[in-house]
N, C-alpha and C positions, 0 to 999 in steps of 0.2 A: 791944923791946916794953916791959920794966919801966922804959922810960925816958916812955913814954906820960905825959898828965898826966890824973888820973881827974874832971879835973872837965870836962874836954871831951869832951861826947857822943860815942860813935864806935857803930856801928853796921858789923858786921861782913855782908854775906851770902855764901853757900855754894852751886854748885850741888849738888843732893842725890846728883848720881852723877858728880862732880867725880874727877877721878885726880890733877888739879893742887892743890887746898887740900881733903883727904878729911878725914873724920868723924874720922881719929884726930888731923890737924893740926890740928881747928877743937877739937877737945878738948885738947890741950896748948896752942893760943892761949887757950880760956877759963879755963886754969887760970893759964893767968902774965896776965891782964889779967881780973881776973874783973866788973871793973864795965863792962866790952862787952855788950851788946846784940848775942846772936848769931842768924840767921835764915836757913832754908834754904831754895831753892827744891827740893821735891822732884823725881824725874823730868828732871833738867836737866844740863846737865854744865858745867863752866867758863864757858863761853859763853854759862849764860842770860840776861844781860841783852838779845842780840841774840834767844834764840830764845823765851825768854818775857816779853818787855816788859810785858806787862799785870799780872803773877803780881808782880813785879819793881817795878812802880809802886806795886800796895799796900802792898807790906812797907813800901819808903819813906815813902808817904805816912801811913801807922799811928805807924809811928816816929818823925817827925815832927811830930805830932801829940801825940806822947804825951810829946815831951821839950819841944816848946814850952808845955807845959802846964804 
C-alpha cells in the first residue's frame, strides 16, 4: 500500500457491516494511505455493489465528480 502513488485518485468503498474489509481494516488502510478517499455503504456487507447498486452509483459518481474538478 505505501507503494501507492498519492497523485493518482483512488477511492476506496466499504460495505458498513462488511466482515471481509471491517471499520477497523479500513482504519489502518486510511492511516498508511491517508490521501484515499474513503466511503462506506451503510447497512451492506461486502457484496453491496450487487445488493445496493443505486447507494453505490452515487458515491461513485460524487467522487468523480469531485476529483475531475
Amino acid at each position: 500500500l505505501t507503494r501507492l502513488d498519492p497523485k493518482v485518485p483512488l477511492l476506496v468503498i466499504r460495505g458498513g457491516t462488511s466482515e471481509t474489509f471491517t471499520a477497523e481494516s479500513a482504519k489502518r488502510f486510511q492511516d498508511l494511505v491517508s490521501w484515499a478517499t474513503m466511503a462506506t455503504v451503510p447497512g451492506y456487507g461486502h457484496l453491496f455493489p450487487q445488493a445496493a447498486p443505486a447507494e453505490t452509483l452515487a458515491i461513485l459518481d460524487d467522487w468523480l465528480r469531485r476529483t475531475a474538478g
